[in-house]
Wavefront OBJ file of the C-alpha trace (Angstrom):
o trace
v -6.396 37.272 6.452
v -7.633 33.998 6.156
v -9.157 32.138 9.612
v -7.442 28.894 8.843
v -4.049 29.115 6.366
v -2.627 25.946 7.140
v -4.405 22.572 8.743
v -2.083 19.525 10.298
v -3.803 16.253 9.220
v -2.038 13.565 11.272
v -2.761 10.397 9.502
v -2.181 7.054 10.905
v -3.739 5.112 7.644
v -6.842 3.523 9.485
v -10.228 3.761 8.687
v -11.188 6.129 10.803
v -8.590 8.360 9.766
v -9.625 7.982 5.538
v -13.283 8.756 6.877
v -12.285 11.745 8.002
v -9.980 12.470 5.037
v -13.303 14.702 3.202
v -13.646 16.869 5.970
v -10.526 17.819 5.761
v -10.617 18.587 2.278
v -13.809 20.645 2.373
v -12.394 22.948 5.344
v -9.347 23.193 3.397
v -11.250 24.109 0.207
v -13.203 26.391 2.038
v -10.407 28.386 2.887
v -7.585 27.478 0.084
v -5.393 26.350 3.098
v -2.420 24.660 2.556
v -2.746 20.936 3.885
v -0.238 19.127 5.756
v -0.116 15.308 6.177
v 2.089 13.814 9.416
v 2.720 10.156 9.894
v 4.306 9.809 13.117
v 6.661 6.859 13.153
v 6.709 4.752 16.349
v 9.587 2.872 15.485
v 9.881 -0.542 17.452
v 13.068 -1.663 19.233
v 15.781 -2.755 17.446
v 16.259 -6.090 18.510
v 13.842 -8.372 20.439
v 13.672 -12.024 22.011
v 10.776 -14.011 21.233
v 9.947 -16.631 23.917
v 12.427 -19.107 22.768
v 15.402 -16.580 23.557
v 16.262 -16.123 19.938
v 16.989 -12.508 18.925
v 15.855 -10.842 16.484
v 17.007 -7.678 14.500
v 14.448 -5.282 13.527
v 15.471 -3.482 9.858
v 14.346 0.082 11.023
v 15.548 1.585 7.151
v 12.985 -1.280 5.389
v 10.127 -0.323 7.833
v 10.657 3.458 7.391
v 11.233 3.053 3.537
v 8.260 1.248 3.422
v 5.715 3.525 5.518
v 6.912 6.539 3.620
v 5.665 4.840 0.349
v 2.254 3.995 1.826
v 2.237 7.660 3.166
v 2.869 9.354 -0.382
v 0.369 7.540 -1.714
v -2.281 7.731 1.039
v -5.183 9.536 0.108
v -3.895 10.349 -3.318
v -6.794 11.268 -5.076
v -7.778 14.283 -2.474
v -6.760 17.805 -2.078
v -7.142 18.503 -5.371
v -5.983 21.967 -6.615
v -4.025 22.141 -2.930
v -0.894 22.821 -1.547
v -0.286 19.471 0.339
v 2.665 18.603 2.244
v 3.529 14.823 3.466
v 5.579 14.200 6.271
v 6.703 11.321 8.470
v 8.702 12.074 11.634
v 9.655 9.279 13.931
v 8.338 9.403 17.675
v 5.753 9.952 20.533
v 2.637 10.334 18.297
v 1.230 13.306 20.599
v 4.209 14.819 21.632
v 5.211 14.925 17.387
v 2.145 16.277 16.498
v 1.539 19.473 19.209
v 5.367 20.299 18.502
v 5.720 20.186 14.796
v 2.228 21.988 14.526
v 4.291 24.519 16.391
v 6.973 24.687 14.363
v 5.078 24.905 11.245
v 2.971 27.340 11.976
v -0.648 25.469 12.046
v -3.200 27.080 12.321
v -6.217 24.276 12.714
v -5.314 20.329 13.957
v -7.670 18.242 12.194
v -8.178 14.660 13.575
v -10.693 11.923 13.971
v -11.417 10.574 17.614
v -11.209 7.247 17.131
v -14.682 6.837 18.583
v -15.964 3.957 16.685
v -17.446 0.934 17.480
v -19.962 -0.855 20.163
v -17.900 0.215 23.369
v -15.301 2.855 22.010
v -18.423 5.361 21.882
v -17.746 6.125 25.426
v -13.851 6.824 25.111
v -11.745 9.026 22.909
v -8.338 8.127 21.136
v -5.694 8.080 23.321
v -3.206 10.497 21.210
v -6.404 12.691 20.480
v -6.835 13.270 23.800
v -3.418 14.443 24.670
v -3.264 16.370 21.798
v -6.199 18.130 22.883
v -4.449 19.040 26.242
v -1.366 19.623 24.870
v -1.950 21.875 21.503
v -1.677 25.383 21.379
v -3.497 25.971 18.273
v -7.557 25.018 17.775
v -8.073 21.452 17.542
v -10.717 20.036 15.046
v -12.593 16.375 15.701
v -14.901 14.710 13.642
v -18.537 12.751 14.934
v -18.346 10.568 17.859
v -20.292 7.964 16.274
v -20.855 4.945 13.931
v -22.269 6.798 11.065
v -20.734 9.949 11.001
v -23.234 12.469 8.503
v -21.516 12.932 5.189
v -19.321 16.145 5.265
v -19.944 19.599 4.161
v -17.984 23.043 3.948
v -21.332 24.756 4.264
v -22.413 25.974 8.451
v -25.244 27.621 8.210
v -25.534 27.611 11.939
v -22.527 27.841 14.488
v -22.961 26.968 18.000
v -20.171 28.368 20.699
v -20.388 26.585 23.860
v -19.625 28.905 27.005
v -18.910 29.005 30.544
v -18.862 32.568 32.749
v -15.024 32.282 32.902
v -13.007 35.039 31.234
v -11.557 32.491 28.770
v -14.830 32.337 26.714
v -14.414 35.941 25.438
v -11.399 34.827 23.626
v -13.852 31.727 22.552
v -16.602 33.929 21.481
v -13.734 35.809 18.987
v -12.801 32.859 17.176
v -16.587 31.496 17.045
v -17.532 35.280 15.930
v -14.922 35.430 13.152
v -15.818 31.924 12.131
v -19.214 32.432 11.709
v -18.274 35.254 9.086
v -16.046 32.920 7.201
v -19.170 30.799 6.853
v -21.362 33.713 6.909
v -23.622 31.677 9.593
v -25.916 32.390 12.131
v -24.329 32.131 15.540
v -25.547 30.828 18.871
v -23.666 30.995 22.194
v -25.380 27.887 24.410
v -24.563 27.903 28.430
v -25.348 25.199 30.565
v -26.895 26.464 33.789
v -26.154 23.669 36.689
v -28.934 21.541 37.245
v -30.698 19.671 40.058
v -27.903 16.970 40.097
v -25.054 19.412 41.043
v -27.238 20.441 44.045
v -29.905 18.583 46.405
v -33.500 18.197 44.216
v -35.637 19.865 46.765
v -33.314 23.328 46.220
v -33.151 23.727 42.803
v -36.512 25.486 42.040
v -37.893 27.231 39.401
v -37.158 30.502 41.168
v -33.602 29.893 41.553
v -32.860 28.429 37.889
v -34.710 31.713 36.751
v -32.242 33.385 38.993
v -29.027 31.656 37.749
v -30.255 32.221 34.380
v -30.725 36.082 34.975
v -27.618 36.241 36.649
v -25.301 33.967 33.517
v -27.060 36.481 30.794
v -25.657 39.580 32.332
v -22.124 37.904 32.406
v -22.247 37.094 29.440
v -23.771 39.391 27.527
v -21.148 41.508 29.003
v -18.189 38.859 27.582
v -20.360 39.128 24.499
v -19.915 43.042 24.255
v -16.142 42.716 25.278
v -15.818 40.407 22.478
v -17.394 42.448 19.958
v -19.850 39.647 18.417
v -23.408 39.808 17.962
v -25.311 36.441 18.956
v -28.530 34.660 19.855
v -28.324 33.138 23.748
v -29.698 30.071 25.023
v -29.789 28.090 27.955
v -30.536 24.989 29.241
v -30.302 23.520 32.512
v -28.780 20.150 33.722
v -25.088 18.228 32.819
v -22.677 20.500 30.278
v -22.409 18.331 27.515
v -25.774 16.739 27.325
v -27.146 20.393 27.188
v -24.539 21.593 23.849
v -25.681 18.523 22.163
v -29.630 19.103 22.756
v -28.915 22.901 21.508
v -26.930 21.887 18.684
v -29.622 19.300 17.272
v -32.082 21.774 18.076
v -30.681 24.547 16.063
v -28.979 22.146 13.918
v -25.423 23.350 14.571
v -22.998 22.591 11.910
v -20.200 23.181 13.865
v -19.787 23.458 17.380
v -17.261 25.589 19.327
v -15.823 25.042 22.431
v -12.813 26.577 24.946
v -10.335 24.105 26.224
v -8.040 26.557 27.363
v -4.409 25.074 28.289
v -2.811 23.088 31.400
v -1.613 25.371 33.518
v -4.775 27.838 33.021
v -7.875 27.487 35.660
v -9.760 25.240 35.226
v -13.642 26.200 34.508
v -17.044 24.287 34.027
v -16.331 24.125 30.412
v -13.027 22.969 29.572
v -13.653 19.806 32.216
v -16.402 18.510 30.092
v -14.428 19.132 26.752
v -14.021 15.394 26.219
v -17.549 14.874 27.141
v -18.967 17.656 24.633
v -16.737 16.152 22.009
v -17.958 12.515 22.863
v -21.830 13.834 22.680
v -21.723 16.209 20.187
v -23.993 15.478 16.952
v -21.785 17.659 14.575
v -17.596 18.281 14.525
v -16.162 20.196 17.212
v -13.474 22.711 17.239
v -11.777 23.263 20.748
v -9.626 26.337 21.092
l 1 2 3 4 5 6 7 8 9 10 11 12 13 14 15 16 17 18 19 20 21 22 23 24 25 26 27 28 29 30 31 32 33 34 35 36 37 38 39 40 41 42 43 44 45 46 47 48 49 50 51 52 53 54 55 56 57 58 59 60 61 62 63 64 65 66 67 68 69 70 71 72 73 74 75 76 77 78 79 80 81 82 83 84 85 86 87 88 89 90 91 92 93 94 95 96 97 98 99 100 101 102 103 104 105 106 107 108 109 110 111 112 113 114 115 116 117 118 119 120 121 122 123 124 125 126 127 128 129 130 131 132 133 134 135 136 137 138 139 140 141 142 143 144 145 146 147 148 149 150 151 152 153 154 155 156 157 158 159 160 161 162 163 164 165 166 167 168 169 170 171 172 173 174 175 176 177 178 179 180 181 182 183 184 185 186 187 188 189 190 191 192 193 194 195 196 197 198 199 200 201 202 203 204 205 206 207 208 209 210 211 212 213 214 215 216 217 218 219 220 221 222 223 224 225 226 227 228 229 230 231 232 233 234 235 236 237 238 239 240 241 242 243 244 245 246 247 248 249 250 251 252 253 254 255 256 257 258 259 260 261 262 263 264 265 266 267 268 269 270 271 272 273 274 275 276 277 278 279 280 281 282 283 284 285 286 287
């Protein structure tokens, strides 16, 4: 069966969202996956006062008539030789998007973050981030920066980002499978804590050998429990500044994180998830 059968492209027509448009298509090229376009509709009140007192009455048909048009012919000239489904529902953008990728049965959330510009590189999209709490399904975002690299279906190396919580054996599956899809070479990365989680003077090299020792038996335990053969690294210091140096070292493709869901623990990992995504030199899929 294929990893990804259908992807949920929510699409608000902005740049950011058209520069992410290709990566979309490759991934759903890659695996003939049926594409699905939402436009969620946040329709404004129906009347307002200005601040003369006069009211106004909004025409909610014109406005909905009229964003459905741009939406069918958004991106028309992609997906090519896809199954492509458009879709605008009316709404809270977050809440619309977590619940009809439920519905429909998605099985990857692709989205940009919105992280573009002088002083957005620090923050992430509002709706992306509450779709990344909220979705049950593995959410896809796109390069954290100004000049994102151009896209490509091709990974020859995966990097899966994990902690020593239970949750990253079901993180190590989905990397595992993935990394046969793109018949990759697969790294798991774990970021021991460094000397600013702890006072300088007792964070030697004796201990980080010792935390080191102690995270490879953990995991390569998770690793057997999984059933996925991979290459372990380490580095030592803050989580998301570590999975970015490994991923630009072994120039990760793709990187692959666990974000488990609200009402799970929560570990090491999943707290830096925005971080990661904010840092990360490559697209990120959270599961």
């Amino acid at each position: 069966m294929r990893t990804f059968q259908k992807i949920l492209f929510p699409i608000d027509l902005s740049d950011t969202c058209t520069a992410a448009a290709p990566w979309v298509e490759k991934m759903a090229q890659k695996f003939q996956a049926e594409v699905e376009l939402l436009h969620v509709l946040e329709m404004p009140p129906a009347y307002f006062s200005d601040w003369y007192g006069y009211t106004a009455v909004i025409d909610a048909d014109a406005i909905r008539d009229a964003r459905i048009n741009e939406v069918n012919s958004y991106l028309a000239d992609k997906f090519q030789g896809l199954q492509v489904r458009r879709d605008v529902v009316e709404g809270d953008a977050a809440q619309v998007i977590c619940q009809y990728a439920k519905e429909r049965g998605v099985d990857l959330i692709m989205m940009p973050t919105h992280g573009y510009g002088i002083f957005r590189s620090l923050l992430l999209g509002s709706v992306t981030a509450k779709v990344l709490h909220d979705a049950e399904c593995p959410v896809w975002t796109d390069v954290h920066v100004e000049q994102a690299p151009p896209p490509s279906a091709d990974v020859s190396n995966l990097m899966c980002a994990v902690d020593l919580s239970q949750g990253s054996v079901r993180t190590m599956r989905f990397a595992g499978k993935l990394a046969q899809d793109f018949n990759a070479k697969l790294w798991l990365i774990h970021a021991i804590p460094g000397a600013e989680a702890r006072p300088e003077k007792y964070f030697d090299a004796d201990l980080q050998a010792f935390l080191e020792d102690e995270a490879r038996k953990t995991i390569q335990k998770m690793q057997e429990t999984a059933g996925i053969a991979a290459q372990l690294c380490f580095g030592a210091g803050e989580v998301a500044g570590v999975v970015r140096e490994a991923a630009l070292h072994h120039a990760a493709g793709l990187v692959v994180i666990g974000r488990g869901h609200a009402s799970a623990t929560l570990g090491r990992l999943r707290t830096n998830t925005y971080s990661i995504i904010r840092q990360a030199p490559c697209p990120v899929i959270s599961v």
